[in-house]
N, CA, C and O atoms as a GROMACS GRO file, in nm:
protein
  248
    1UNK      N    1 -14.959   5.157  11.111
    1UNK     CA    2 -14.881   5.104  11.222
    1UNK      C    3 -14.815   4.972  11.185
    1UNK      O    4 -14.702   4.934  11.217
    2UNK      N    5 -14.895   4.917  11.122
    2UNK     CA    6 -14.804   4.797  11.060
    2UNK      C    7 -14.708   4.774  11.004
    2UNK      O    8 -14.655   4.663  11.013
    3UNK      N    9 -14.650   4.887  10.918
    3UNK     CA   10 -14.583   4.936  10.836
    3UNK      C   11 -14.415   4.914  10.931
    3UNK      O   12 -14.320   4.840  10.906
    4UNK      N   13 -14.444   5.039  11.072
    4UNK     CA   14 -14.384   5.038  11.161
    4UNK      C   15 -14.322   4.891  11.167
    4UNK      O   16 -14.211   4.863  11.122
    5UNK      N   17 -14.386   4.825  11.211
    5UNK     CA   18 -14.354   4.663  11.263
    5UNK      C   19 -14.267   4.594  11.144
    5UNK      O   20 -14.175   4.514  11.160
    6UNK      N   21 -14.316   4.641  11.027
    6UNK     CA   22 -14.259   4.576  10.954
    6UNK      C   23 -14.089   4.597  10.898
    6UNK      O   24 -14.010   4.519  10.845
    7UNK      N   25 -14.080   4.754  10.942
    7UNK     CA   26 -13.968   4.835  10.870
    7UNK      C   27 -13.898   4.844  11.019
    7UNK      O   28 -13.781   4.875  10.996
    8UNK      N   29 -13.912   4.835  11.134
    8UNK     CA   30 -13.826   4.820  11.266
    8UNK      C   31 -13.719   4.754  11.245
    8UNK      O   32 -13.612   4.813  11.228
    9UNK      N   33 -13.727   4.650  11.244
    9UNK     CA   34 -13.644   4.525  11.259
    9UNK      C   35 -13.517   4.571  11.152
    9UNK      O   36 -13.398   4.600  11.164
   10UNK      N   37 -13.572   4.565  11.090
   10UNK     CA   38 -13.480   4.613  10.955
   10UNK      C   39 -13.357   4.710  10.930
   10UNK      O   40 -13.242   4.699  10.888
   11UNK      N   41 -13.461   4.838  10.987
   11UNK     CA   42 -13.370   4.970  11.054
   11UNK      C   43 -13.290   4.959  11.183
   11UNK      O   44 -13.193   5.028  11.217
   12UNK      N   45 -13.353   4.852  11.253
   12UNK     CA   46 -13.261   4.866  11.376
   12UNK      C   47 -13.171   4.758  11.300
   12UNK      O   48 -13.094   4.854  11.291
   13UNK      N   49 -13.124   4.683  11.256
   13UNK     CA   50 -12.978   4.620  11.199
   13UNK      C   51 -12.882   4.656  11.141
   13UNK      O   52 -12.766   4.615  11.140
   14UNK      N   53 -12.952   4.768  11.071
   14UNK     CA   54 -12.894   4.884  10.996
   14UNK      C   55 -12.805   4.923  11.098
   14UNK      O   56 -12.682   4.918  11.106
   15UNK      N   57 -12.900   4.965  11.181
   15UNK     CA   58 -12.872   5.072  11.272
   15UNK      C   59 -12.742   5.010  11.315
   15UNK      O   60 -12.642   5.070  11.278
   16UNK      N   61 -12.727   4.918  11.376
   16UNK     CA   62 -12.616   4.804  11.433
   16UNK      C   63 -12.537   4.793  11.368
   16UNK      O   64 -12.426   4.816  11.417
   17UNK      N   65 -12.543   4.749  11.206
   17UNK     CA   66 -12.441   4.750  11.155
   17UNK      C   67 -12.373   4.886  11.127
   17UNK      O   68 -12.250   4.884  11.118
   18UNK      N   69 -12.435   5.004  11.112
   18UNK     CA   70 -12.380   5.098  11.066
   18UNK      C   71 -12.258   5.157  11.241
   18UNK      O   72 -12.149   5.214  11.246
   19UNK      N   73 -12.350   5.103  11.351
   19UNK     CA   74 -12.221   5.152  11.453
   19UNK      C   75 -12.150   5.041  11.468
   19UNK      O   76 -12.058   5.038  11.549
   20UNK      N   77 -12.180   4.942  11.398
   20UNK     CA   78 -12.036   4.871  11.455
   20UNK      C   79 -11.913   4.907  11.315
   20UNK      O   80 -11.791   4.894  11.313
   21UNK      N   81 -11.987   4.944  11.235
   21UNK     CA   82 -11.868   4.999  11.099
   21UNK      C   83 -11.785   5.086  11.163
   21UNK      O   84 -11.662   5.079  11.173
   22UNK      N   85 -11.870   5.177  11.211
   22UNK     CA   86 -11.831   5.310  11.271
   22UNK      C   87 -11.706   5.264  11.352
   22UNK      O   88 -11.596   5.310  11.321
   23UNK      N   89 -11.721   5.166  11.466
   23UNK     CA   90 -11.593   5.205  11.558
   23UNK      C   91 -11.507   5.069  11.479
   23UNK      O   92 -11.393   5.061  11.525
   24UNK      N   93 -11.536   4.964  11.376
   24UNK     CA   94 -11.439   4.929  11.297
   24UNK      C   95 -11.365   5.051  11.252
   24UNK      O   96 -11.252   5.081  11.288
   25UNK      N   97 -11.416   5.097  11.195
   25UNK     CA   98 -11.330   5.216  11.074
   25UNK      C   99 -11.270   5.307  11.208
   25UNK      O  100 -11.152   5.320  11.179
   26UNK      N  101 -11.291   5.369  11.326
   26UNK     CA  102 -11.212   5.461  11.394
   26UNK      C  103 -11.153   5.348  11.481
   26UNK      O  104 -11.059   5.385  11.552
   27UNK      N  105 -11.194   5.198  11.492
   27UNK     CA  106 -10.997   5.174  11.534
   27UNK      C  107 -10.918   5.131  11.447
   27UNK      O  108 -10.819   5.072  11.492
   28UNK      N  109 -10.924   5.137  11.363
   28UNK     CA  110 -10.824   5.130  11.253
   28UNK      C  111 -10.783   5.264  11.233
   28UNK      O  112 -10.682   5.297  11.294
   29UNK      N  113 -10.831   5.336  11.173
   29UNK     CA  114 -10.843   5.479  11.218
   29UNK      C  115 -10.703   5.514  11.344
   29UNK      O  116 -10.596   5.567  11.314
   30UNK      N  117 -10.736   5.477  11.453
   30UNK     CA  118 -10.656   5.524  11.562
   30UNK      C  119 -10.510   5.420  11.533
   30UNK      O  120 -10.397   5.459  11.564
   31UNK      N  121 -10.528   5.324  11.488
   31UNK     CA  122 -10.428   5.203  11.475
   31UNK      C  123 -10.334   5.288  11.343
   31UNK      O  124 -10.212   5.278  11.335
   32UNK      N  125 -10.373   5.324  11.300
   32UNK     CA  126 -10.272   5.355  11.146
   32UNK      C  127 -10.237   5.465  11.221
   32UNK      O  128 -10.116   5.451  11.240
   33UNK      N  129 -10.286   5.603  11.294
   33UNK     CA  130 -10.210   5.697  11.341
   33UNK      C  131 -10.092   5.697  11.485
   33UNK      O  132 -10.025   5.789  11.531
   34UNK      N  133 -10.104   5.555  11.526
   34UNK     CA  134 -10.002   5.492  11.631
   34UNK      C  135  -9.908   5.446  11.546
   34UNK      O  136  -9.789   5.459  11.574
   35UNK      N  137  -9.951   5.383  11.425
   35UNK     CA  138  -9.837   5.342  11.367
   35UNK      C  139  -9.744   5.440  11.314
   35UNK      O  140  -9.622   5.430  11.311
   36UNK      N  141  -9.814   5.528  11.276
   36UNK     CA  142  -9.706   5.626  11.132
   36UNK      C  143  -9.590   5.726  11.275
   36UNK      O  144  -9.469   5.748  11.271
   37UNK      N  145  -9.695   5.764  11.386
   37UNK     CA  146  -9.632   5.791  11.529
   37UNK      C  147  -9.493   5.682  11.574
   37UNK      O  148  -9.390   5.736  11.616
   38UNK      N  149  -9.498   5.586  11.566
   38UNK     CA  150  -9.434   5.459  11.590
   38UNK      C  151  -9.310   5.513  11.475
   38UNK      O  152  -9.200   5.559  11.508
   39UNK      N  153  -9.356   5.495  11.344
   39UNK     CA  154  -9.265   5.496  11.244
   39UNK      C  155  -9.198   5.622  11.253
   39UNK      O  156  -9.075   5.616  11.242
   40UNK      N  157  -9.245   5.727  11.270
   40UNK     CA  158  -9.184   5.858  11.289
   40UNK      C  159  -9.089   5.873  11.349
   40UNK      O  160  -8.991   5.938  11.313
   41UNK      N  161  -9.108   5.795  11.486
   41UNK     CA  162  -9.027   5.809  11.618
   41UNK      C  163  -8.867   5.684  11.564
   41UNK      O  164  -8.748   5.711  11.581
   42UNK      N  165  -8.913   5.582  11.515
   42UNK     CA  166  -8.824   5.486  11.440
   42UNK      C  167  -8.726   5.525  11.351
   42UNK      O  168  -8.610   5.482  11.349
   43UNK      N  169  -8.801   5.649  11.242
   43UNK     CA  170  -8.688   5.684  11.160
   43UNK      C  171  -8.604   5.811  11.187
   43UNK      O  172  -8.495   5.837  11.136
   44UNK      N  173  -8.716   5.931  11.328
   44UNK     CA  174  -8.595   6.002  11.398
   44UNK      C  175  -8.486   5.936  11.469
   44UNK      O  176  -8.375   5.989  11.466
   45UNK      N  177  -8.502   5.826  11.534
   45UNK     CA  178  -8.430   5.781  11.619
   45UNK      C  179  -8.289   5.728  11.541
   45UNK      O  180  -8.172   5.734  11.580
   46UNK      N  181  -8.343   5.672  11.416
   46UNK     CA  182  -8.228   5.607  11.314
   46UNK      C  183  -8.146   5.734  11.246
   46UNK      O  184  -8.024   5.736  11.229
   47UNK      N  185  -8.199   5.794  11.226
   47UNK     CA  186  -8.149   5.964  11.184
   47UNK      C  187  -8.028   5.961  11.266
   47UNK      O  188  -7.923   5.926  11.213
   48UNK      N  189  -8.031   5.997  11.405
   48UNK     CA  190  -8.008   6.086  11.514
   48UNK      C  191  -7.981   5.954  11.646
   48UNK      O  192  -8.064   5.946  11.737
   49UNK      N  193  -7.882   5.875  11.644
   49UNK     CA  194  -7.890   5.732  11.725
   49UNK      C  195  -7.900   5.835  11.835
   49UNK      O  196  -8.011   5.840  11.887
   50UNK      N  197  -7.798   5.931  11.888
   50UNK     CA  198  -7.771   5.963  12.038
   50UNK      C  199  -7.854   6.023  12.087
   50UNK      O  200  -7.838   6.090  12.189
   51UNK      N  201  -7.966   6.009  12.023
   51UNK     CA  202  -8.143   6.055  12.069
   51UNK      C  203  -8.175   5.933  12.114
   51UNK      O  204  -8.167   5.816  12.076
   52UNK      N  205  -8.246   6.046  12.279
   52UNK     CA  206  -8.309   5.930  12.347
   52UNK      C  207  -8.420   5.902  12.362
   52UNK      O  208  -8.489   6.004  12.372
   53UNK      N  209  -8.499   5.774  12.372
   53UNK     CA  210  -8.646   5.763  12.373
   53UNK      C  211  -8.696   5.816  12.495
   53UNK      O  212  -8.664   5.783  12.609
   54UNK      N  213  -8.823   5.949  12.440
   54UNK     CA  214  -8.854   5.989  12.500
   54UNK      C  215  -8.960   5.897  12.654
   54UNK      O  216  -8.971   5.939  12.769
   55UNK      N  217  -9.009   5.794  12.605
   55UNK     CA  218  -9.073   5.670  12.669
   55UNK      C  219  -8.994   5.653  12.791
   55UNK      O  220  -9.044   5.654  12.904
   56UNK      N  221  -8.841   5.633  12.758
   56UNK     CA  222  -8.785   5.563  12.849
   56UNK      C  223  -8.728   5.657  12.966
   56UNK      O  224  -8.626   5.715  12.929
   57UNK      N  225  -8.758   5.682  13.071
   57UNK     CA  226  -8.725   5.762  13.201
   57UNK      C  227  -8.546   5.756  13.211
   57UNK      O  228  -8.491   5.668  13.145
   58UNK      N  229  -8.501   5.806  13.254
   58UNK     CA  230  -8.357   5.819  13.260
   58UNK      C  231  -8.364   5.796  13.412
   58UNK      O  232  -8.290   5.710  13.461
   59UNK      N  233  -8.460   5.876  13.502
   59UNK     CA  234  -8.437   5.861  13.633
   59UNK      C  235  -8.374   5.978  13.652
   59UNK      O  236  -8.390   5.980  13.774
   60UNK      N  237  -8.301   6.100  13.624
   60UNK     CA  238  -8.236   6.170  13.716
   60UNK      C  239  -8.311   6.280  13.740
   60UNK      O  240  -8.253   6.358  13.817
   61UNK      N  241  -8.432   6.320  13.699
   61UNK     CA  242  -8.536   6.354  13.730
   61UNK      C  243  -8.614   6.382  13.881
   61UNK      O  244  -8.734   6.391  13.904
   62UNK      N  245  -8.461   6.394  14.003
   62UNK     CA  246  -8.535   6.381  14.129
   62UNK      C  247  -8.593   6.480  14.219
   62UNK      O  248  -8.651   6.443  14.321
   0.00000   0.00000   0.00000
């Protein structure tokens, strides 16, 4: 049982650090796939000017 006490502490930091890696690495993760989305939409739009952003509402939609 001592053993326990001794190896807890230890594993649980682990433990901590390994989930806070975790959602480091998936928002970056989500951040690089907004971007290349971002860039995609940037270099159709430069392609093709009289394309409209889909984002932006026109309004005649009534």
């Amino acid at each position: 049982m001592e053993y326990v006490a001794v190896l807890l502490p230890s594993v649980v930091v682990g433990l901590l650090f390994w989930f806070a890696m975790k959602s480091i690495f998936n928002a970056d993760k989500a951040e690089r796939q907004a971007e290349a989305r971002a860039q995609a939409e940037a270099d159709a739009t430069a392609a093709d000017p009289k394309r409209e952003d889909p984002s932006a509402g026109t309004g005649t939609n009534a």
